[in-house]
N, C-alpha and C positions, 0 to 999 in steps of 0.2 A: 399385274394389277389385281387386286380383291376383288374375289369376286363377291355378286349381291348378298350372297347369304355373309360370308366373312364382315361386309361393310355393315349389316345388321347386329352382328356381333361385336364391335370394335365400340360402339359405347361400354357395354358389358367389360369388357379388359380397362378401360379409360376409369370405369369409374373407383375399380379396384385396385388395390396396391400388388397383390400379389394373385399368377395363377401357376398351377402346374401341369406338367408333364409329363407322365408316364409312359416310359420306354421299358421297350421286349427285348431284350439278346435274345437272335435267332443263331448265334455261333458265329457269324462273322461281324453284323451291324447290331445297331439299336434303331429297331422301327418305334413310331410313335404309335401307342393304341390307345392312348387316351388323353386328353383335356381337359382340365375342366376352371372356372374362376373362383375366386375364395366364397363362393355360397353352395359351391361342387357345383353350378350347372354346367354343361358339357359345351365346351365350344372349337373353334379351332376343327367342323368333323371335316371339311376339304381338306385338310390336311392331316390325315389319320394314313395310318399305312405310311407314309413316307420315312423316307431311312434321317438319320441324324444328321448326315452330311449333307441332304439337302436340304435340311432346315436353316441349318447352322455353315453355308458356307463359305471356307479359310478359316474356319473358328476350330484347330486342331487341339486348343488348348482346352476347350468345352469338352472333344473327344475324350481327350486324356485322363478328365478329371472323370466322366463317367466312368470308363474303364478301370478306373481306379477305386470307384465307389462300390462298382460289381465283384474286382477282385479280392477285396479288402473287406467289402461288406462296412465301409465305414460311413459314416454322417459327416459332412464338412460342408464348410462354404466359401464364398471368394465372392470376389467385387469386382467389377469390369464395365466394361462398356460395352452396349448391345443394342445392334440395327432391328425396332421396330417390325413386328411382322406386319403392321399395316401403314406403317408411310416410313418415308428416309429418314426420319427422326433420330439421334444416339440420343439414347437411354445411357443412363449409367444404374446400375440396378445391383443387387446379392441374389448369386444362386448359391440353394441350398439344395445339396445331393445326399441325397436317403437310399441305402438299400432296402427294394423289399423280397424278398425269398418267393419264387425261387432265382426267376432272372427278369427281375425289372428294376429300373434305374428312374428315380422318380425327382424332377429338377421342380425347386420352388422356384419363383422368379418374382422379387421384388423390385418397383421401383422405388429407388432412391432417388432418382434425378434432380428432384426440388429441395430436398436434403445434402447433397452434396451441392447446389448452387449457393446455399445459405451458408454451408459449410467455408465457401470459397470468400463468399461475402462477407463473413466474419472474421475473415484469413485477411482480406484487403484491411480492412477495420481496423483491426489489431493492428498491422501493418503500418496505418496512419498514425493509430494512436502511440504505435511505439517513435515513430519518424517524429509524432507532435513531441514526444516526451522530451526525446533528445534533444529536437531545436529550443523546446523549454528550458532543457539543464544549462546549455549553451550561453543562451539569451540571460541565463541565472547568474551565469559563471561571468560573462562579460559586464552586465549593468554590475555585479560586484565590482569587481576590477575597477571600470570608470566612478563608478559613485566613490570608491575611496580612497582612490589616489588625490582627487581634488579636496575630501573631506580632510584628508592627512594634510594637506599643505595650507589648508584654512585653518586647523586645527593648533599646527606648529606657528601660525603668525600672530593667531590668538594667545596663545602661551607668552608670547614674547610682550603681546599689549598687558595681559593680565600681573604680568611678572613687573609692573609696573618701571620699568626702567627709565628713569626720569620722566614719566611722563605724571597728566593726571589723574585723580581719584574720578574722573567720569571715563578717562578711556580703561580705566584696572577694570571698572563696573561691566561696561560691552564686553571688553574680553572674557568674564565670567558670563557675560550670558552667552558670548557665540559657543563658546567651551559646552555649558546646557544643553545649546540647541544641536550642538554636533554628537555629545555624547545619546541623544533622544532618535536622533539619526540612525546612529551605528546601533542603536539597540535594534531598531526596524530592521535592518539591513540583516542583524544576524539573524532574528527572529525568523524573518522569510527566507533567508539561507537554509536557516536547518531546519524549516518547515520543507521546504524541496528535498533535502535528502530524506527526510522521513516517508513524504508522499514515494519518495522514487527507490524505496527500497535500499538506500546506498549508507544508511548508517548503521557503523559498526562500534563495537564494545572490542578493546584492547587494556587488559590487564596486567598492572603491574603493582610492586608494593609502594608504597606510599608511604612517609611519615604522617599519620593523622593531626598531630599537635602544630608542625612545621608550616600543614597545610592552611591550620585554622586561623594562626600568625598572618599567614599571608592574607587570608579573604580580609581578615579584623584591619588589618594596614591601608589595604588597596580601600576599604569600603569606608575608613573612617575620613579616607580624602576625597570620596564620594560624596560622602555627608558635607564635609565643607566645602565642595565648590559646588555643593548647591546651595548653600546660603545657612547649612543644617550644623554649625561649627557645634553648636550648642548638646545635641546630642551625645547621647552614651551609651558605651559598646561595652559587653560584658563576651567572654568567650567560655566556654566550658567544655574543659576535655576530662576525657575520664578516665586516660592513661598516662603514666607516669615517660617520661621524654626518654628513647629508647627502646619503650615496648610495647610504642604505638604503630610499627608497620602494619596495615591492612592492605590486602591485596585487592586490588580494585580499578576501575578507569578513572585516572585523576583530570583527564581533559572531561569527560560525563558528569565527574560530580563537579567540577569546577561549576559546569555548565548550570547543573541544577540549583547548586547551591547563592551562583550568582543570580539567577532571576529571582530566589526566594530573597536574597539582602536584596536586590534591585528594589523590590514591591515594598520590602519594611523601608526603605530608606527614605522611598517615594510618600509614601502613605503614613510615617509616622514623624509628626508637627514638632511633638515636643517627650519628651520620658526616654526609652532605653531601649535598646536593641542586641537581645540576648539570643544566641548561637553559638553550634557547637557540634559535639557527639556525647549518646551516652552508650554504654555496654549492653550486651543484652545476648541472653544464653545463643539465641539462632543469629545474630547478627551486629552490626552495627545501626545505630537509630542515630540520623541526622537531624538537626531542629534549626528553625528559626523563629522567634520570640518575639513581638516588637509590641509595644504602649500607643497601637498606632488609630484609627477611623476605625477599623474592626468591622465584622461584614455580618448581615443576617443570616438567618436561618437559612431561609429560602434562598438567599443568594446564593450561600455555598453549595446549594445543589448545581449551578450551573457556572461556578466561576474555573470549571476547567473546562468548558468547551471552550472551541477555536471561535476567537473574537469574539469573546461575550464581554462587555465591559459590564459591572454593575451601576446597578441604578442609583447613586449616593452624592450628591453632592461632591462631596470632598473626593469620591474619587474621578467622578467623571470628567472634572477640570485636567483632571492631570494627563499627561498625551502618552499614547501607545494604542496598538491595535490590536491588544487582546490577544494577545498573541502567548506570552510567555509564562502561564500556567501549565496552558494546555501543552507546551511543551515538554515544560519540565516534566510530568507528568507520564509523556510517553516516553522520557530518558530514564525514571524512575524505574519505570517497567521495563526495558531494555534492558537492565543494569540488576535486574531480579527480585525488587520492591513489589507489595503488592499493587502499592498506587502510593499517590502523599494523602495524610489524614492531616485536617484541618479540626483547629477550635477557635469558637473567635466569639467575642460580645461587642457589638456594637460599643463604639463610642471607649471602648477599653483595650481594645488589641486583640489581633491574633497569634497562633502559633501551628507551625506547617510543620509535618517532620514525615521522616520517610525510611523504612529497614532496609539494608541490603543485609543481603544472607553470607556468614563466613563461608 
């Protein structure tokens, strides 16, 4: 048990983090001849003169590291766990062991205890939140799955109404809108897909050459039956490539730019009523420069300061009618940069069109 004077002293050690020790080699032990807590006042004196071992004991590894300090003459420290000199308590603490000349071994003693509980706490934490990530990828990867195996087979019956086969000019109509509302679907769907692998660290850039003219064909094809089965037959697509067919391979992720290049037509497609919808590549000494061009609502100033955050829709009539969640700037955006871009540069005027474009570097 402590005695009175000790139990007097035990606020003293409680309020501080760290006190020391000072040990004598008499040639065989280390007696203690001194104490004191981080303001130097002296405590611990019932206990002065006593040898190491009965401070510390079964603690042979506290031994050893002395011994080592006196031999070596070196400074070091260590982390362990350590029975309170004044109740049953484990500490988990760092002693630090100092030589001082001629023969004293002088142990710092910090506690850690409430720093390594936080440390643990934050260890569980992490733990959840990595447990929540994956149940989230999961739950990501299934609602995919179910959402568009049914979207496919709604999607295929729709085709068959719209394809008008003997039927009438009002079920050809529904089938073009179910076809709308599915294709407005799958934009969500992928949006949030590749909004999760972005949050979850799991998107990668894979390189290879590409024919840039081949590729442009293809977006102009796919995006000009975009246009008509939204109602947009009337539109006009211009493409613009700046290499001649053969000596356009670029090396590059063509599933990334597909990616980016599609939300950028997605948004002219959506947003431009009536005029032209101009894209492409042009040359440029550090890279290639991607564009897309449209005669579309066109956005303000102050808009474009904020139409790449995540789900910001602007404030525009014309565009707020139209459905999406805001979603596929801000991605594109972080594909751009992935892919080595500085970001996409916007210009736009109200009421006349924008045009987005973005460098990747040769």
């Amino acid at each position: 048990q402590p005695t009175n004077k000790e139990k007097e002293e035990e606020p003293a050690f409680k309020n501080y983090p760290i006190f020391s020790l000072f040990f004598q080699f008499n040639g065989e032990t280390f007696t203690l001849a001194k104490a004191e807590n981080e303001k130097g006042e002296l405590v611990f004196r019932e206990k002065l003169r006593l040898n190491a071992r009965e401070l510390f004991p079964g603690r042979n590894d506290i031994l050893i590291d002395m011994r080592q300090c006196l031999r070596e003459g070196l400074r070091f420290s260590r982390e362990c766990f350590f029975k309170s000199f004044f109740t049953d308590n484990i500490l988990f603490v760092s002693i630090q062991y100092a030589y001082l000349p001629p023969d004293y071994v002088v142990m710092h003693i910090y506690d850690l205890t409430q720093q390594k509980a936080m440390q643990q706490e934050l260890m569980i934490a992490r733990e959840k939140a990595e447990q929540s990530e994956r149940l989230k990828n999961a739950f990501l990867t299934n609602i995919n799955a179910e959402l568009r195996t049914p979207l496919n087979a709604i999607n295929g019956f729709a085709q068959l109404i719209a394809s008008g086969a003997g039927e009438n000019h009002q079920q050809v109509q529904y089938g073009n809108q179910i076809q709308n509302n599915i294709r407005h679907l799958m934009r969500m769907i992928n949006d949030t897909m590749e909004l999760a692998r972005i949050e979850s660290g799991d998107l990668k850039v894979i390189y290879s050459g590409i024919a840039l003219n081949q590729t442009m064909n293809e977006y102009l094809q796919l995006y000009q039956q975009e246009a008509a089965a939204s109602g947009k037959e009337h539109l006009q697509f211009e493409v613009k490539k700046a290499l001649p067919d053969h000596h356009d391979l670029f090396d590059t992720d063509s599933e990334r730019l597909r990616q980016i290049m599609g939300r950028l037509l997605d948004n002219a497609v959506r947003f431009t009523q009536k005029g032209k919808i101009t894209f492409g590549y042009e040359v440029k000494r550090e890279g290639i420069v991607f564009f897309v061009q449209d005669t579309g609502v066109g956005i303000s100033k102050e808009e474009q300061k904020h139409i790449f955050t995540r789900f910001y829709k602007a404030d525009n009539q014309e565009i707020t009618t139209e459905p999406g969640i805001g979603l596929g700037l801000s991605i594109a955006m972080h594909l751009a940069k992935s892919m080595g871009a500085q970001g996409i540069d916007v210009t736009s005027t109200p009421a006349k069109g924008s045009r987005f474009s973005f460098e990747i570097p040769r």
